[in-house]
PyMOL Python script that loads the backbone (N, CA, C, O; Angstrom):
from pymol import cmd

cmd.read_pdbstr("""\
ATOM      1  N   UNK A   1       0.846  -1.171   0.000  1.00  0.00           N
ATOM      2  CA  UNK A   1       0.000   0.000   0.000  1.00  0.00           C
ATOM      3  C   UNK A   1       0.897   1.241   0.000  1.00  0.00           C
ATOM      4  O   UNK A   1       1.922   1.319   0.678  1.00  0.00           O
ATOM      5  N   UNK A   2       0.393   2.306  -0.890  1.00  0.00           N
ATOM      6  CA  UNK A   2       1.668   2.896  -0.950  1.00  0.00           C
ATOM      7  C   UNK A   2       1.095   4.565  -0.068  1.00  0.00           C
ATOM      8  O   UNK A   2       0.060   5.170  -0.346  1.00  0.00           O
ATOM      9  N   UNK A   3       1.810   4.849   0.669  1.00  0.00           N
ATOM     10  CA  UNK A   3       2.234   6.555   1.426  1.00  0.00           C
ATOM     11  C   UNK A   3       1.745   7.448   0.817  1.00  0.00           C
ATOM     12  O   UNK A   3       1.293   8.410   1.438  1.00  0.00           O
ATOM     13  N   UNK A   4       1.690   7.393  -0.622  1.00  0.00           N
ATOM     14  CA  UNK A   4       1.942   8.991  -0.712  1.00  0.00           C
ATOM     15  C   UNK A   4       2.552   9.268  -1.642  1.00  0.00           C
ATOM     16  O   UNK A   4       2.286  10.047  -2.557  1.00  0.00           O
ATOM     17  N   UNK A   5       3.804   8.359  -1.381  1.00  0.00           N
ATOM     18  CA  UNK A   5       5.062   8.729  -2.297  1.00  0.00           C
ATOM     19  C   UNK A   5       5.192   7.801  -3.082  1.00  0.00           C
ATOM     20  O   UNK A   5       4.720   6.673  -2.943  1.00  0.00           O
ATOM     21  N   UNK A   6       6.067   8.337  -4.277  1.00  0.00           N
ATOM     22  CA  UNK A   6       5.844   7.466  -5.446  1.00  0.00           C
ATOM     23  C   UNK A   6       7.216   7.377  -5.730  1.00  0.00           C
ATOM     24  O   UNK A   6       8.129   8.007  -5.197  1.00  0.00           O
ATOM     25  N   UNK A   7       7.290   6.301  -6.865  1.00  0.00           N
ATOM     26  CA  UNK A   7       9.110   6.442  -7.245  1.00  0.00           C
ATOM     27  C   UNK A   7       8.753   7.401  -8.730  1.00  0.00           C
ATOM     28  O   UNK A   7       7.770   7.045  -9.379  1.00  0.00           O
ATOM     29  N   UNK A   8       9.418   8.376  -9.132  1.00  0.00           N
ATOM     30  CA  UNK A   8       9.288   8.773 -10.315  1.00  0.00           C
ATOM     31  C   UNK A   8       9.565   7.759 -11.658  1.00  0.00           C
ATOM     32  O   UNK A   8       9.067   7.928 -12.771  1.00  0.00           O
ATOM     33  N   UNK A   9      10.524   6.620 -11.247  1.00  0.00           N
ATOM     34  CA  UNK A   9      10.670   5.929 -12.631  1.00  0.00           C
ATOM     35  C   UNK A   9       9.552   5.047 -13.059  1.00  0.00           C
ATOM     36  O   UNK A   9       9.263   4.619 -14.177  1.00  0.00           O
ATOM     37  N   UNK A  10       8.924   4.858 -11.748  1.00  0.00           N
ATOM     38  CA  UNK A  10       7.756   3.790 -12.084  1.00  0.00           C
ATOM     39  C   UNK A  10       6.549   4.443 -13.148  1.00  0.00           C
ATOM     40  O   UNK A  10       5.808   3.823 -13.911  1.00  0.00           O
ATOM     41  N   UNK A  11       6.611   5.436 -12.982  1.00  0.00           N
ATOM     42  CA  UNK A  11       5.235   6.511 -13.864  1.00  0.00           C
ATOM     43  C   UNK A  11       5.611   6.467 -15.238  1.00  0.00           C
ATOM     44  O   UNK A  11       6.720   6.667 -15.735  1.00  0.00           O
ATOM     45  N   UNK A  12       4.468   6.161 -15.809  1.00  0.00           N
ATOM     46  CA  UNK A  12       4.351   6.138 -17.636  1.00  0.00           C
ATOM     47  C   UNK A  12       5.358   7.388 -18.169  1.00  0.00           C
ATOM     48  O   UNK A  12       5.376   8.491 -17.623  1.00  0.00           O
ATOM     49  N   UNK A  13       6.143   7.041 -19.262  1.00  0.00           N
ATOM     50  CA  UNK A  13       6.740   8.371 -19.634  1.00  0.00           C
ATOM     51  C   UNK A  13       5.204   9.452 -20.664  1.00  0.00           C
ATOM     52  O   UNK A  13       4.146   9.018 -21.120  1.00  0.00           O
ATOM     53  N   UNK A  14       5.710  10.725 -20.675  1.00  0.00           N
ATOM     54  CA  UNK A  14       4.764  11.905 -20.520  1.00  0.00           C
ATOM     55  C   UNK A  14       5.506  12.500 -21.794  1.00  0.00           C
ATOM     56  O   UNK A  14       6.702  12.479 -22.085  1.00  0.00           O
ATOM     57  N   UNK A  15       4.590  12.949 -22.349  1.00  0.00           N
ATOM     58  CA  UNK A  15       5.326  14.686 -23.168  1.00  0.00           C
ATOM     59  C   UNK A  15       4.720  15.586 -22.487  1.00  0.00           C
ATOM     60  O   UNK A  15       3.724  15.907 -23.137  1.00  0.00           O
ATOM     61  N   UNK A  16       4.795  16.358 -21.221  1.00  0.00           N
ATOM     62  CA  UNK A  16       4.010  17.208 -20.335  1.00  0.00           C
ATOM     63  C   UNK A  16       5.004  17.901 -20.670  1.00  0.00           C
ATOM     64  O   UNK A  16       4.563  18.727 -21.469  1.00  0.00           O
ATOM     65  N   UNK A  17       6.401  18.103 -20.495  1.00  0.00           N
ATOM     66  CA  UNK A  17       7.275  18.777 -20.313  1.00  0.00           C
ATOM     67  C   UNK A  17       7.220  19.616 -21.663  1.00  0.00           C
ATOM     68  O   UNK A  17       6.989  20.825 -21.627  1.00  0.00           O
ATOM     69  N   UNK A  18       7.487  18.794 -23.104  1.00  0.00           N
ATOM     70  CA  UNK A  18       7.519  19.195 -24.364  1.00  0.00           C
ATOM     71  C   UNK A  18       6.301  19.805 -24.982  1.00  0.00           C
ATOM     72  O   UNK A  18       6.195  20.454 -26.023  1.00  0.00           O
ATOM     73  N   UNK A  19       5.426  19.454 -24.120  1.00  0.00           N
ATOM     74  CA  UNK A  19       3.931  20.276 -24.432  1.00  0.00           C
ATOM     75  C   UNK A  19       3.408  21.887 -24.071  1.00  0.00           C
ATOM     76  O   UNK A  19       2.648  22.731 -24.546  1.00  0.00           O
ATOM     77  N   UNK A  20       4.398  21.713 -22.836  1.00  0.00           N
ATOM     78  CA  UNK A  20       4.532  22.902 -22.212  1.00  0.00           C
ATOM     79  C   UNK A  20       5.308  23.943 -22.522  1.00  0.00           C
ATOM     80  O   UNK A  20       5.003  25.075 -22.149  1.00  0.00           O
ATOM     81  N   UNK A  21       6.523  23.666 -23.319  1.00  0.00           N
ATOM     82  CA  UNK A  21       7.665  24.616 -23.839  1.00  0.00           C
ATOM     83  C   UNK A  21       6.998  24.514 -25.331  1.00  0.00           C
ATOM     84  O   UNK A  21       7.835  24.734 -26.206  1.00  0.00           O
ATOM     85  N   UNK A  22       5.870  24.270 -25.755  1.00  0.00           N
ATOM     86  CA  UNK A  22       5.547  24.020 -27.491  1.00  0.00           C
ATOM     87  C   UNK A  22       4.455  25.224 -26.880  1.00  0.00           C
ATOM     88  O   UNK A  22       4.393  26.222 -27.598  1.00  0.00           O
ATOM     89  N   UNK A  23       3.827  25.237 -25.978  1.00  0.00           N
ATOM     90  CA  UNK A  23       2.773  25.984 -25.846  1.00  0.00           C
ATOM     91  C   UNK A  23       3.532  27.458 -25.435  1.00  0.00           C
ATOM     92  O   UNK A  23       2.899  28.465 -25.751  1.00  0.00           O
ATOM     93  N   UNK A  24       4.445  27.594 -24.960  1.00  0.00           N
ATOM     94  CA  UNK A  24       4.914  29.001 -24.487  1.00  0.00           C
ATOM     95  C   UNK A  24       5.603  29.798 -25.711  1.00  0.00           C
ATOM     96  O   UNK A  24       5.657  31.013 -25.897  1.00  0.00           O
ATOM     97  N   UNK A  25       6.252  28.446 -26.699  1.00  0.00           N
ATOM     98  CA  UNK A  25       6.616  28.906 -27.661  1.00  0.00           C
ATOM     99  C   UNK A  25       5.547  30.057 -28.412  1.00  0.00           C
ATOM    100  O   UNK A  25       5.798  31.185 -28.835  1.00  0.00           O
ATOM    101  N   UNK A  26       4.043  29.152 -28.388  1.00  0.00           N
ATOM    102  CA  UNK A  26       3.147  29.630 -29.353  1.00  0.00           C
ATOM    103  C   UNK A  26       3.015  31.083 -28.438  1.00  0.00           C
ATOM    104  O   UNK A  26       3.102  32.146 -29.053  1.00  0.00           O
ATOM    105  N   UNK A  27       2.832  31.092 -27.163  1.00  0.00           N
ATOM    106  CA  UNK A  27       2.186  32.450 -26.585  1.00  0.00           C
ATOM    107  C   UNK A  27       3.301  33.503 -26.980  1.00  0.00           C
ATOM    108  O   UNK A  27       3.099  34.693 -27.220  1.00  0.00           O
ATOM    109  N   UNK A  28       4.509  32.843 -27.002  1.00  0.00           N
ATOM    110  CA  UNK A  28       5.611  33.972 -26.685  1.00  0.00           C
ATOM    111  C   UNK A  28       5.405  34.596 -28.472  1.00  0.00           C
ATOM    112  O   UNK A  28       5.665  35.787 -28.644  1.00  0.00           O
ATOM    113  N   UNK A  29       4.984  33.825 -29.606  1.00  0.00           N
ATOM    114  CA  UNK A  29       4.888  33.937 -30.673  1.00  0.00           C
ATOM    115  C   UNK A  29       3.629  35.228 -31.174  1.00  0.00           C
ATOM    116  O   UNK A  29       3.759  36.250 -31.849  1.00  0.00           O
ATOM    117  N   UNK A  30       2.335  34.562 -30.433  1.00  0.00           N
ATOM    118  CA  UNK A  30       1.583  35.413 -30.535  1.00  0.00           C
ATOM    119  C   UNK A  30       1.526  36.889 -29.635  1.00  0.00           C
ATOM    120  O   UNK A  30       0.700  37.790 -29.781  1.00  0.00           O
ATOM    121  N   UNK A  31       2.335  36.855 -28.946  1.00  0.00           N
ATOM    122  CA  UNK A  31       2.488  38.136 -28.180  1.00  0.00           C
ATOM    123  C   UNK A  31       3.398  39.426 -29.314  1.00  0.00           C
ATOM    124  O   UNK A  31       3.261  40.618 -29.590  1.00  0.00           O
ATOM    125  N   UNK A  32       4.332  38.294 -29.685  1.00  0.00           N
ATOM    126  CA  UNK A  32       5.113  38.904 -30.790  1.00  0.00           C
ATOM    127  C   UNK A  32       4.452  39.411 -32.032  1.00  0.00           C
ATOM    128  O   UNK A  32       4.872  40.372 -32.677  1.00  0.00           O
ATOM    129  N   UNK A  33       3.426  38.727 -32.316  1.00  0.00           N
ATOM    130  CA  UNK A  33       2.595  39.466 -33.419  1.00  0.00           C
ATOM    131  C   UNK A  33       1.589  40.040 -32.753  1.00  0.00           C
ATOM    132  O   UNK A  33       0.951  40.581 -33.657  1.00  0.00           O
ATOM    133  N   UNK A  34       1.032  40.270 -31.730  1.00  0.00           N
ATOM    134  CA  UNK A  34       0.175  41.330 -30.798  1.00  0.00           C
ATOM    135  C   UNK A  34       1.584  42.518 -31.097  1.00  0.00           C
ATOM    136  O   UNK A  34       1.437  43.038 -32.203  1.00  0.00           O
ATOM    137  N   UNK A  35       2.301  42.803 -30.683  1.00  0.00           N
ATOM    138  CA  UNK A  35       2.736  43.941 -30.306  1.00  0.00           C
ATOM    139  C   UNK A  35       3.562  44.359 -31.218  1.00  0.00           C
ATOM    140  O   UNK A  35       4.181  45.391 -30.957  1.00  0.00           O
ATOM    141  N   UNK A  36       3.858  43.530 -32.831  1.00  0.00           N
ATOM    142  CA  UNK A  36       4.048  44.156 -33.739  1.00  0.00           C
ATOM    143  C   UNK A  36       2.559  45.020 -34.357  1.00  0.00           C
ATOM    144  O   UNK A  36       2.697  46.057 -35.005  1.00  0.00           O
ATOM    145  N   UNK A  37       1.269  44.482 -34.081  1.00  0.00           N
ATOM    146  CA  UNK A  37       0.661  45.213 -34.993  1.00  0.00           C
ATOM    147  C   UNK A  37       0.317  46.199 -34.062  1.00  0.00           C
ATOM    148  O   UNK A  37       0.066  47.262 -34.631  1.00  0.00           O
ATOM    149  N   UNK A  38       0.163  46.270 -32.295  1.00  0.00           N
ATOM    150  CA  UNK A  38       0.349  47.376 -31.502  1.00  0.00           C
ATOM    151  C   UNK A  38       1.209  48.548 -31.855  1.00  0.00           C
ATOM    152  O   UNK A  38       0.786  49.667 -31.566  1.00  0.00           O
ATOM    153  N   UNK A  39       2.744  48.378 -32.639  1.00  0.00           N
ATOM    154  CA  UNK A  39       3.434  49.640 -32.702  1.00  0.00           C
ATOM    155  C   UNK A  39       3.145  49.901 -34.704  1.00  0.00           C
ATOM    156  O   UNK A  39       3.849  50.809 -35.146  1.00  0.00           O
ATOM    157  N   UNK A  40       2.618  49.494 -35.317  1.00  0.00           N
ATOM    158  CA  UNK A  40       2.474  49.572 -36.275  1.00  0.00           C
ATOM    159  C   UNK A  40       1.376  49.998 -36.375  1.00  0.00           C
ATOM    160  O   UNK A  40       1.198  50.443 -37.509  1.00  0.00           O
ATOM    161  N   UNK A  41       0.189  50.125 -35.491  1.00  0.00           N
ATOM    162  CA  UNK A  41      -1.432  50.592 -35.652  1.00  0.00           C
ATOM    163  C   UNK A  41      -1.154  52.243 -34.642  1.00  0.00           C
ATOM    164  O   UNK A  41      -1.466  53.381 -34.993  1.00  0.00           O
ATOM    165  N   UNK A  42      -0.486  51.806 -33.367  1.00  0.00           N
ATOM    166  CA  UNK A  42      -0.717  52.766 -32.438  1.00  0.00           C
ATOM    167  C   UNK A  42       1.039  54.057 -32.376  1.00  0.00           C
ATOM    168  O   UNK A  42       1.321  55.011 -31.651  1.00  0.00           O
ATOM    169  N   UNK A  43       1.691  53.449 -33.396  1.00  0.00           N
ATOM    170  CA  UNK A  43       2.858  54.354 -33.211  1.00  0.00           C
ATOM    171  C   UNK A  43       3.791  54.459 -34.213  1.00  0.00           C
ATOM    172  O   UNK A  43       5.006  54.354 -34.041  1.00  0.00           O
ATOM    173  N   UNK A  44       2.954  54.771 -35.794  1.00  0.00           N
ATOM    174  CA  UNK A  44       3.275  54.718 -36.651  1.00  0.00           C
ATOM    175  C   UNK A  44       3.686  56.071 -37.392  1.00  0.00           C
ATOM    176  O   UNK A  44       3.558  56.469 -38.550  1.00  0.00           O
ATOM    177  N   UNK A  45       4.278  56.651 -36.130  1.00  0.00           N
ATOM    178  CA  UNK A  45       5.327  57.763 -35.875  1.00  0.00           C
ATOM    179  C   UNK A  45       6.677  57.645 -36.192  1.00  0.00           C
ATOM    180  O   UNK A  45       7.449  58.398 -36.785  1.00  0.00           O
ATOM    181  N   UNK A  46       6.856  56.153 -35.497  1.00  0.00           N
ATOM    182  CA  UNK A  46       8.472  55.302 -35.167  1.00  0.00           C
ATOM    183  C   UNK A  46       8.939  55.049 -36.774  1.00  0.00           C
ATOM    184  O   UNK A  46       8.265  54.699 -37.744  1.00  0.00           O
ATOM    185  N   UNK A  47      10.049  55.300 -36.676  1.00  0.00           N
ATOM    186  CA  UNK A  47      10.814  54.551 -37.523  1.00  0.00           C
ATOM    187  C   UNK A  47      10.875  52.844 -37.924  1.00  0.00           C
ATOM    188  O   UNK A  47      10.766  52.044 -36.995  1.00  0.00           O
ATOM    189  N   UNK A  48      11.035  52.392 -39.185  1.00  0.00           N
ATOM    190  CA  UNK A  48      11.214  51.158 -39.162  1.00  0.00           C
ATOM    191  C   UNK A  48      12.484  50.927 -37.761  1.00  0.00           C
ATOM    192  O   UNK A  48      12.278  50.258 -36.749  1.00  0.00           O
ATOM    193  N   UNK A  49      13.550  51.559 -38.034  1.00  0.00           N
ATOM    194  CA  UNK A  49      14.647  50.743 -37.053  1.00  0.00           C
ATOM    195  C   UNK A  49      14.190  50.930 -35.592  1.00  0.00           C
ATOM    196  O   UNK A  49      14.838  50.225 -34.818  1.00  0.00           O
ATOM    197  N   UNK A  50      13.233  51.704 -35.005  1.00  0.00           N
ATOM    198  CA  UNK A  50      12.752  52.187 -34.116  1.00  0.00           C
ATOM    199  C   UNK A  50      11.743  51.174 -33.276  1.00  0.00           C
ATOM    200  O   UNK A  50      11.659  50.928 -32.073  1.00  0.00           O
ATOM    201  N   UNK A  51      10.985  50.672 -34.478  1.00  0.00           N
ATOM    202  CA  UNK A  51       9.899  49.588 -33.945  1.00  0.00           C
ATOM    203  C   UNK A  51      10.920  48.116 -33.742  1.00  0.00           C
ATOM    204  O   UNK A  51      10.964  47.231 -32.888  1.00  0.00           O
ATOM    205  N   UNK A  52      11.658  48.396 -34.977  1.00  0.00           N
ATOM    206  CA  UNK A  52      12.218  46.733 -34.789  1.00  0.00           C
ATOM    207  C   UNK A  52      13.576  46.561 -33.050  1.00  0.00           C
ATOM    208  O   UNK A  52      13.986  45.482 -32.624  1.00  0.00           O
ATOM    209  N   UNK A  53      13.905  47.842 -32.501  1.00  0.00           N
ATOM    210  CA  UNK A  53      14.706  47.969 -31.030  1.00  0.00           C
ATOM    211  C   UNK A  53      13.386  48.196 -30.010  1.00  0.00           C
ATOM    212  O   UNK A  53      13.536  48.487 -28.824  1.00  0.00           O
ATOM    213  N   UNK A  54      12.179  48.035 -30.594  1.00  0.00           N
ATOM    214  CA  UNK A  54      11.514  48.235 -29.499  1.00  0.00           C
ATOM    215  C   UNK A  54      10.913  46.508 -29.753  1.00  0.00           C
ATOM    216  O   UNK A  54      11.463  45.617 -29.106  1.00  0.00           O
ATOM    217  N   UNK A  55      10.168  46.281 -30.388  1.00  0.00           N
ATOM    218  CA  UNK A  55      10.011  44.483 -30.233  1.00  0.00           C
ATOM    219  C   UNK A  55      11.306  44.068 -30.192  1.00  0.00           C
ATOM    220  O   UNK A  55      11.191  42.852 -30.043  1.00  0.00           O
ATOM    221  N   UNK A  56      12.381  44.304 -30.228  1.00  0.00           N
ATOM    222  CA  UNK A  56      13.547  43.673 -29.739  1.00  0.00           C
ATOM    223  C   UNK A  56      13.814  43.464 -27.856  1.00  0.00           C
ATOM    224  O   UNK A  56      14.128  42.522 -27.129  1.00  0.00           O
ATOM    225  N   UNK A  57      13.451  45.052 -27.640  1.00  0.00           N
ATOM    226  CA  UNK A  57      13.101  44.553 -25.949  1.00  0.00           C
ATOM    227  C   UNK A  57      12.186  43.990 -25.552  1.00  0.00           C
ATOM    228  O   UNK A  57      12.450  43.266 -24.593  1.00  0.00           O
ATOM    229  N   UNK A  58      10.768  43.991 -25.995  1.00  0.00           N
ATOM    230  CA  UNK A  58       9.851  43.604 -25.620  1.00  0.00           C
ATOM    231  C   UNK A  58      10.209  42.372 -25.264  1.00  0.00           C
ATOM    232  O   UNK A  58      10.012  41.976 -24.115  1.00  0.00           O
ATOM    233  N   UNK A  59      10.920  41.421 -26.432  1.00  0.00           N
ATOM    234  CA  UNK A  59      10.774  39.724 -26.491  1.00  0.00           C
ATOM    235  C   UNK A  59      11.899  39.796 -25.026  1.00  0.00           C
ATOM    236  O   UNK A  59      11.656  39.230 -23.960  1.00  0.00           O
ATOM    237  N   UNK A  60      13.166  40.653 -25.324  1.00  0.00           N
ATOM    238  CA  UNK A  60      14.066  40.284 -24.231  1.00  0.00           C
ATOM    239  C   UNK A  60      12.957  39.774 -22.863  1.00  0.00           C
ATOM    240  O   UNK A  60      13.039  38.813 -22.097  1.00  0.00           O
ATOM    241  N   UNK A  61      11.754  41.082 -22.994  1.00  0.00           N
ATOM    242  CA  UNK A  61      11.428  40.990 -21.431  1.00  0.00           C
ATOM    243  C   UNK A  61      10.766  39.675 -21.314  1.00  0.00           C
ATOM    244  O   UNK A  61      10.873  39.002 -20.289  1.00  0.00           O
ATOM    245  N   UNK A  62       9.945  39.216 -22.550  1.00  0.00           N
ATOM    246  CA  UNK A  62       9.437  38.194 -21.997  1.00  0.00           C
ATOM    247  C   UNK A  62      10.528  36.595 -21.585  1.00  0.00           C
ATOM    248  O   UNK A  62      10.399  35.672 -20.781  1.00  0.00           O
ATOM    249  N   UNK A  63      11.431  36.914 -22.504  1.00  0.00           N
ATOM    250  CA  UNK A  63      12.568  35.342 -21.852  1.00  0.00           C
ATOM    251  C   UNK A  63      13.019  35.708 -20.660  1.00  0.00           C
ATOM    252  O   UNK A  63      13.326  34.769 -19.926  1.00  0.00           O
ATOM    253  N   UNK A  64      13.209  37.189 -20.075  1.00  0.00           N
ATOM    254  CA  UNK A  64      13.188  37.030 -18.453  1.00  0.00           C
ATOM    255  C   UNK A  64      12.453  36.944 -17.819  1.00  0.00           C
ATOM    256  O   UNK A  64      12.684  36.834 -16.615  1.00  0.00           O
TER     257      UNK A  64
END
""", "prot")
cmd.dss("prot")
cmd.show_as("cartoon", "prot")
cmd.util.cbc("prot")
cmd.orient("prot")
């Protein structure tokens, strides 16, 4: 009868892990095209090189 505790090797192998970094991929993707058409609708003041150092930080912020 088991505690509680489990051995991790005994458990079916999973793609939970690879499902999860496929799915952040997609958000981190669609955020990236959210906030290109954000500075292209709302600040189409900026320079091309202007928008492309500003979605350049943006993404930085999201991998931290």
């Amino acid at each position: 009868m088991s505690d509680g505790n489990f051995n991790r090797q005994l458990l079916p192998k999973t793609e939970l892990a690879s499902g999860l970094r496929a799915g952040k991929a997609q958000m981190r993707a669609k955020a990236e095209q959210a906030f290109s058409a954000f500075l292209d609708e709302e600040m189409s003041d900026l320079s091309a090189e202007q928008k492309k150092e500003k979605l350049q930080k943006f993404m930085d912020m999201l991998r931290n």
